[in-house]
C-alpha positions as CSV (number, residue, x, y, z in Angstrom):
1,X,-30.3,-10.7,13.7
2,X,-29.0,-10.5,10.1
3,X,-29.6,-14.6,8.6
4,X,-26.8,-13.7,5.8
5,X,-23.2,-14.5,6.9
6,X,-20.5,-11.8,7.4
7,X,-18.5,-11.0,4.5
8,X,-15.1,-11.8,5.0
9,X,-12.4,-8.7,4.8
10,X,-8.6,-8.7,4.4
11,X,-6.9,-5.6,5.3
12,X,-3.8,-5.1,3.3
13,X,-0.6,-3.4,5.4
14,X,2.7,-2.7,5.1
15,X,5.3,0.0,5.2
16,X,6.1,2.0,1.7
17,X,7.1,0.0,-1.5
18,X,6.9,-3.2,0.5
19,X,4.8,-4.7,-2.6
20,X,1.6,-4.1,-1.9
21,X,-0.2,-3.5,-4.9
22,X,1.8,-6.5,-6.5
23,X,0.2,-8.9,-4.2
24,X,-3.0,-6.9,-4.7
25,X,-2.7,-7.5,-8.8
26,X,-1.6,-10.7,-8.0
27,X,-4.9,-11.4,-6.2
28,X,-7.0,-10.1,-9.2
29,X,-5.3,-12.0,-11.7
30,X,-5.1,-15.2,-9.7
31,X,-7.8,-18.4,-9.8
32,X,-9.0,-18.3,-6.5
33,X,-13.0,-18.3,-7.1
34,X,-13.9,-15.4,-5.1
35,X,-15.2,-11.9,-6.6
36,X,-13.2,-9.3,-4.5
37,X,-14.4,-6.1,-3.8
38,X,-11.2,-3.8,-4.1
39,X,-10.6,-0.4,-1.9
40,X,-7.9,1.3,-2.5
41,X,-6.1,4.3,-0.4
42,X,-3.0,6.0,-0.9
43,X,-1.7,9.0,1.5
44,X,-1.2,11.9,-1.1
45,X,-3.5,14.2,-3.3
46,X,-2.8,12.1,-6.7
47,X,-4.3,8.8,-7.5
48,X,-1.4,6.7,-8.7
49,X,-2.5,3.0,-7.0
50,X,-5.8,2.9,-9.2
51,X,-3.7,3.2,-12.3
52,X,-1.5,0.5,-11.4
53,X,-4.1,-2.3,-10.4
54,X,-4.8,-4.7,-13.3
55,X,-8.7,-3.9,-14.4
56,X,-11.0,-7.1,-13.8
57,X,-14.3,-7.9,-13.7
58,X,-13.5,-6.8,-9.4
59,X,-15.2,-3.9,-8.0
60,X,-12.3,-1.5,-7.7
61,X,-12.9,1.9,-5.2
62,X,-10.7,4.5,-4.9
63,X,-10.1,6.5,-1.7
64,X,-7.5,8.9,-2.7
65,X,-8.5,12.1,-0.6
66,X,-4.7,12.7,0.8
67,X,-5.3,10.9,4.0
68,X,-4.9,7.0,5.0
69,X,-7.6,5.0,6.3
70,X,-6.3,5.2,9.9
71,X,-7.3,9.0,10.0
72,X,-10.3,10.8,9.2
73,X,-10.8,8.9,6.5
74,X,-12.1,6.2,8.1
75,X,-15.3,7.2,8.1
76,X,-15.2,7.5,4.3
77,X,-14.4,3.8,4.7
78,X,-17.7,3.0,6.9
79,X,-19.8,4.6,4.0
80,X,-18.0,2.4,1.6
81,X,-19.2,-0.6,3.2
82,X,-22.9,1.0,4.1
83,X,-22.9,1.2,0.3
84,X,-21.2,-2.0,-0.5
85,X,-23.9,-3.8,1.7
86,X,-26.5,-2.5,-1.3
87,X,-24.6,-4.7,-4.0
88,X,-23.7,-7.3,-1.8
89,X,-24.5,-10.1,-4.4
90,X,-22.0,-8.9,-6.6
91,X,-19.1,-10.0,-4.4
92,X,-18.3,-12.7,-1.8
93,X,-14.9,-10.9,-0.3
94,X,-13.3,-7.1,-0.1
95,X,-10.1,-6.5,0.3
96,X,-8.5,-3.0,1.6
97,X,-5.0,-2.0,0.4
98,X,-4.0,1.0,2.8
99,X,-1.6,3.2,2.5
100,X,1.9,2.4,3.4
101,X,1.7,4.9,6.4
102,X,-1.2,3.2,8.1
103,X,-1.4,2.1,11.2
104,X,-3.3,-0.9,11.1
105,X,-5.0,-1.3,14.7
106,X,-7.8,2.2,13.8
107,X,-8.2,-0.1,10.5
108,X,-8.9,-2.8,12.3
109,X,-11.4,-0.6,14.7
110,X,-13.3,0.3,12.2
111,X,-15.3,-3.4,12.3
112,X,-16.3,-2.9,15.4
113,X,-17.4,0.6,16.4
114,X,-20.0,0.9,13.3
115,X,-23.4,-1.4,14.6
116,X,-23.9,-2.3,11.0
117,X,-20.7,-2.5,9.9
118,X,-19.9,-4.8,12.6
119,X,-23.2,-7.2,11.9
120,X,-22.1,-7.7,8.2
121,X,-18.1,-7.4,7.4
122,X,-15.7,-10.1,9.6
123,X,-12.2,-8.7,9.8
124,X,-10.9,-11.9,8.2
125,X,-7.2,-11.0,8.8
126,X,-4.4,-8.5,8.5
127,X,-2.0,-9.6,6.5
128,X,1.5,-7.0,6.0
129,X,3.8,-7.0,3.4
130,X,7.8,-6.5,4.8
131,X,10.2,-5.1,2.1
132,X,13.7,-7.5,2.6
133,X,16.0,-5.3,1.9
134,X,14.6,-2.3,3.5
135,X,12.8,-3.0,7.0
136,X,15.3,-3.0,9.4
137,X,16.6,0.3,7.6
138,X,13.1,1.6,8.6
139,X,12.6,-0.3,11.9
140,X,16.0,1.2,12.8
141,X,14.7,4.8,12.5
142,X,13.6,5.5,16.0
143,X,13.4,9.1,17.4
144,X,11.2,12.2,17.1
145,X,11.4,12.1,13.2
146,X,11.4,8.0,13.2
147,X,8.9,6.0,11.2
148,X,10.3,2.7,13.0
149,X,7.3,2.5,15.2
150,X,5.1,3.0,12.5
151,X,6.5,-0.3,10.6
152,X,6.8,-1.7,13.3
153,X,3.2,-1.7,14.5
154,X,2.6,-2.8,11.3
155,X,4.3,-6.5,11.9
156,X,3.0,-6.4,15.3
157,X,-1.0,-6.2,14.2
158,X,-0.3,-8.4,11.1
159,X,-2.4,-12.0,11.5
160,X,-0.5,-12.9,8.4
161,X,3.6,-11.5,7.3
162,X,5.1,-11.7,4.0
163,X,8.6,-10.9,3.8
164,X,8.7,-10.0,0.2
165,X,11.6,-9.1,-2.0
166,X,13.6,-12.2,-1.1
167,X,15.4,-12.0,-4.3
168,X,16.8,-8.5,-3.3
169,X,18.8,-10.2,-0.5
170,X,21.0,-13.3,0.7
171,X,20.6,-15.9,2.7
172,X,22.1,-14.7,5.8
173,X,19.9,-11.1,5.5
174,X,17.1,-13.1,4.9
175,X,17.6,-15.0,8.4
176,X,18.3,-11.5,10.2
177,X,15.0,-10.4,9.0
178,X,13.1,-12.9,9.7
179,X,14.4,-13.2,13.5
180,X,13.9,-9.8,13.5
181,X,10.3,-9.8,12.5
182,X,9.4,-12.8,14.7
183,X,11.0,-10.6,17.7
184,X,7.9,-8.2,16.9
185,X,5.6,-10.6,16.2
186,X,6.2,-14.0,17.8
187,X,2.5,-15.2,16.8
188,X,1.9,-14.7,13.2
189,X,2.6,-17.0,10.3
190,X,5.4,-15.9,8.2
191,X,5.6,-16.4,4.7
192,X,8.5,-15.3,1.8
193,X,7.6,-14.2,-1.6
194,X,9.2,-12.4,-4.3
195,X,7.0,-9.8,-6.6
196,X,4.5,-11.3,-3.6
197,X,3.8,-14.5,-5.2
198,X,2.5,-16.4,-2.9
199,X,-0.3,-19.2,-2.1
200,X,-3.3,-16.7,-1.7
201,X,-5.1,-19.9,0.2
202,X,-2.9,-18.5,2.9
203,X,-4.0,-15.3,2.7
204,X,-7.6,-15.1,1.8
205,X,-10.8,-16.9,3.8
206,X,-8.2,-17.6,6.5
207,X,-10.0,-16.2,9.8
208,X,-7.0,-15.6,11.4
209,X,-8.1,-12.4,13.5
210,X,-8.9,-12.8,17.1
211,X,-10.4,-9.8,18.4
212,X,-10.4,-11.8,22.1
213,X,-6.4,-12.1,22.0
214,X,-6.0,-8.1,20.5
215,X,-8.5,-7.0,23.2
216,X,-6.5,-8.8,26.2
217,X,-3.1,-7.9,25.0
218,X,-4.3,-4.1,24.5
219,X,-7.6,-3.4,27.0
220,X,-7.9,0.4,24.8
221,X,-7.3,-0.8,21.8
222,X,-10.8,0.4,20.6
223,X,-9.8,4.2,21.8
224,X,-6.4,4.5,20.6
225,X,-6.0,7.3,18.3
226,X,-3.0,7.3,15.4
227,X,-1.2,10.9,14.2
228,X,0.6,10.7,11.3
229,X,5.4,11.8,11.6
230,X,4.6,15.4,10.2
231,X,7.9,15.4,8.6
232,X,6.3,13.0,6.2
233,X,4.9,13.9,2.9
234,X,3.8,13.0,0.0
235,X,4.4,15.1,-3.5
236,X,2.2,14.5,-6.3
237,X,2.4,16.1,-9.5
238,X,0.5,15.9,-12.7
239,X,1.7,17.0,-16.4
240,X,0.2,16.9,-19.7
241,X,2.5,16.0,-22.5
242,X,5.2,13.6,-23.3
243,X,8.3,13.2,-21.4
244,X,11.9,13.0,-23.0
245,X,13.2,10.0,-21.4
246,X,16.5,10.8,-21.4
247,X,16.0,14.0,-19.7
248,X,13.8,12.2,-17.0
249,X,16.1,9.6,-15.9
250,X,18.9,12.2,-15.8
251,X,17.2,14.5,-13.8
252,X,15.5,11.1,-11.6
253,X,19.4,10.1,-11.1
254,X,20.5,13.2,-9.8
255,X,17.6,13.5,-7.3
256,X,17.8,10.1,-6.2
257,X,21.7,10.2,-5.7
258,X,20.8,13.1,-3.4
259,X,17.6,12.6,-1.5
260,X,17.7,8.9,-2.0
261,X,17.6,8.6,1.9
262,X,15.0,10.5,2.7
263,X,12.6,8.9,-0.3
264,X,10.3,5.9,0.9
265,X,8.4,5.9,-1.7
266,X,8.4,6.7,-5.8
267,X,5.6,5.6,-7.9
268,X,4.0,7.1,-11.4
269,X,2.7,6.6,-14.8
270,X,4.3,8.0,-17.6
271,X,4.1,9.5,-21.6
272,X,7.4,9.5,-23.0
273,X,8.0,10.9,-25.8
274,X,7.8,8.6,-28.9
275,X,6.5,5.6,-27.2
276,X,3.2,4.8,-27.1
277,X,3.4,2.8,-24.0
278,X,2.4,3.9,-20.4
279,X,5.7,3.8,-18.8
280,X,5.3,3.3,-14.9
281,X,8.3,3.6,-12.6
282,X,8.1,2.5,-9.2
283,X,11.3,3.3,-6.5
284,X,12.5,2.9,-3.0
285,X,14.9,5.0,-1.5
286,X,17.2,4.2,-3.9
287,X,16.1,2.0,-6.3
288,X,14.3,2.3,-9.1
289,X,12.6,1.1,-12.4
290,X,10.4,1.6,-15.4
291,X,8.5,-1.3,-17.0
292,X,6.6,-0.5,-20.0
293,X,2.8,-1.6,-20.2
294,X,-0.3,-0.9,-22.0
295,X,-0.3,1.8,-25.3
296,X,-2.2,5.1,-24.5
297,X,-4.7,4.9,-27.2
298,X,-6.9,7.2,-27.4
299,X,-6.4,8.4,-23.9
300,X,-4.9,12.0,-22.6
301,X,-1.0,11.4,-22.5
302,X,-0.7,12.5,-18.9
303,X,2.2,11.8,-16.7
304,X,1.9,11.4,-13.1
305,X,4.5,11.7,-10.8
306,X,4.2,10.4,-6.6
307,X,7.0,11.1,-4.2
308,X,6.5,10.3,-0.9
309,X,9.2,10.9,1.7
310,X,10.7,13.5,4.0
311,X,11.6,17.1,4.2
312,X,10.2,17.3,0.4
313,X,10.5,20.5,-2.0
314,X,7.8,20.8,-3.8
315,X,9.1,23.7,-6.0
316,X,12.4,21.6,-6.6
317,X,10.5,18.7,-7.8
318,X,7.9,20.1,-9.9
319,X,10.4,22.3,-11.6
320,X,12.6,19.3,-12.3
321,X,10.0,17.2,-14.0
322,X,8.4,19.5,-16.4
323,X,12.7,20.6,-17.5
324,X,11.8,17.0,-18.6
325,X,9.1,17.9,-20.7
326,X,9.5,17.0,-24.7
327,X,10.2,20.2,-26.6
């Protein structure tokens, strides 16, 4: 029998620009006492989440193969923790940030089908992040090509909600959302943040999962499988250069204006010409923004562009983003 105790893990949900990695650089910057263990997946074939998590003296591990953890990658994930279990003393809590197209219950599986995975790691909780002004847009989307269920299994798993973005909306949506969530998920403690600022001590070392209660409610929950809307995609493109930034927003205007429906997700980091800050611009479906941050320095001026929506051309968008190029 193993005499150390389990380490505690929080799985990190929610549906596309719902403010995940907010809360997760929240967490890192925060005084909370615990050294967190960070993995990180994203569902497309660039690495944009790594690049936007603050650096800290937190283990940070990237799983950016184009898949989410509630697919084949999931065994990647139970070799992460094999390994982790080697450095153990480094860190007293890891939390996992998947992607926003993960279905959390396969997550969730994964402590319990892997012997040793299931002796040292404790599923600590599941705690998803609900974008105000966007989730019933997205739980409304039901059909062949829907992705309502997807969020919506999201709320219905979560052990912990945060309805984020609250200063995106009014009163009265606010109150429709929240009825609307606790129609999903009558059981769960609901919390409201904006940019996910919230009291982590209700997040974190909370041992809110009850795998007797998920196991009664759902008797094959352990052999459910998850397949992915293949509609859904995610765009990634990488350029070296600068960017004129008048050109880019132009050209990020116009595509917005047009395929703003179909766009869950925008995220990058960007050289702009003339500026020797790393621009990033996050979006959702039709909003969007670009915060400066850190200079370059010495490092490649690369921009890196994430699109992740439906019915995407590939062609279109590349082409559009390197007409941005600096001459």
């Amino acid at each position: 029998m193993n005499a150390l105790p389990k380490i505690p893990v929080t799985a990190l949900t929610g549906f596309l620009g719902s403010g995940k990695t907010t809360l997760v650089n929240h967490i890192l910057t925060a005084e909370h006492g615990r050294r967190i263990a960070v993995i990180e997946n994203e569902f497309g074939e660039i690495d944009i989440d790594s690049d936007l998590v603050v650096s800290g003296d937190e283990k940070i591990i990237e799983m950016s193969n184009g898949c989410c953890l509630c697919c084949t990658a999931r065994t990647d994930l139970i070799e992460i923790l094999h390994d982790l279990l080697g450095r153990r003393e480094r860190f007293d809590h890891i939390l996992i940030e998947t992607s926003g197209l993960a279905d959390p219950n396969p997550v969730a599986q994964t402590f319990f089908v892997d012997d040793s995975v299931a002796e040292n790691f404790g599923l600590d909780a599941i705690v998803t992040l609900v974008d105000a002004a966007h989730i019933e847009e997205h739980l409304d989307e039901t059909g062949e090509h829907g992705v309502g269920a997807q969020a919506q299994d999201q709320i219905a798993f979560a052990d912990r909600i945060v309805i984020n973005k609250i200063d995106l909306v009014d009163e009265a949506k606010l109150g429709s959302v929240t009825r609307r969530v606790r129609s999903i998920n009558a059981s769960a403690d609901i919390l409201t943040s904006t940019y996910a600022d919230i009291d982590l001590e209700r997040i974190l070392g909370i041992g809110a999962f009850d795998l007797t209660r998920t196991v009664t409610e759902d008797p094959s929950w352990l052999e459910e499988e998850h397949n992915h809307d293949p509609s859904l995609s995610s765009v990634g493109i990488s350029l070296n250069g600068s960017l004129d930034r008048s050109s880019f927003e132009s050209w990020l205007n116009t595509f917005i204006d047009a395929r703003g429906g179909d766009v869950y997700r925008l995220k990058g980091l960007l050289a702009m010409h003339n500026d020797h800050r790393r621009i990033v611009v996050q979006g959702v479906h039709r909003m969007f923004e670009l915060t400066p941050t850190s200079p370059w320095g010495q490092a490649e001026r690369t921009s890196k562009l994430v699109i992740i929506g439906r019915e995407l051309d590939r062609s279109e968008i590349t082409e559009g983003l390197e007409g941005c190029l600096s001459s």
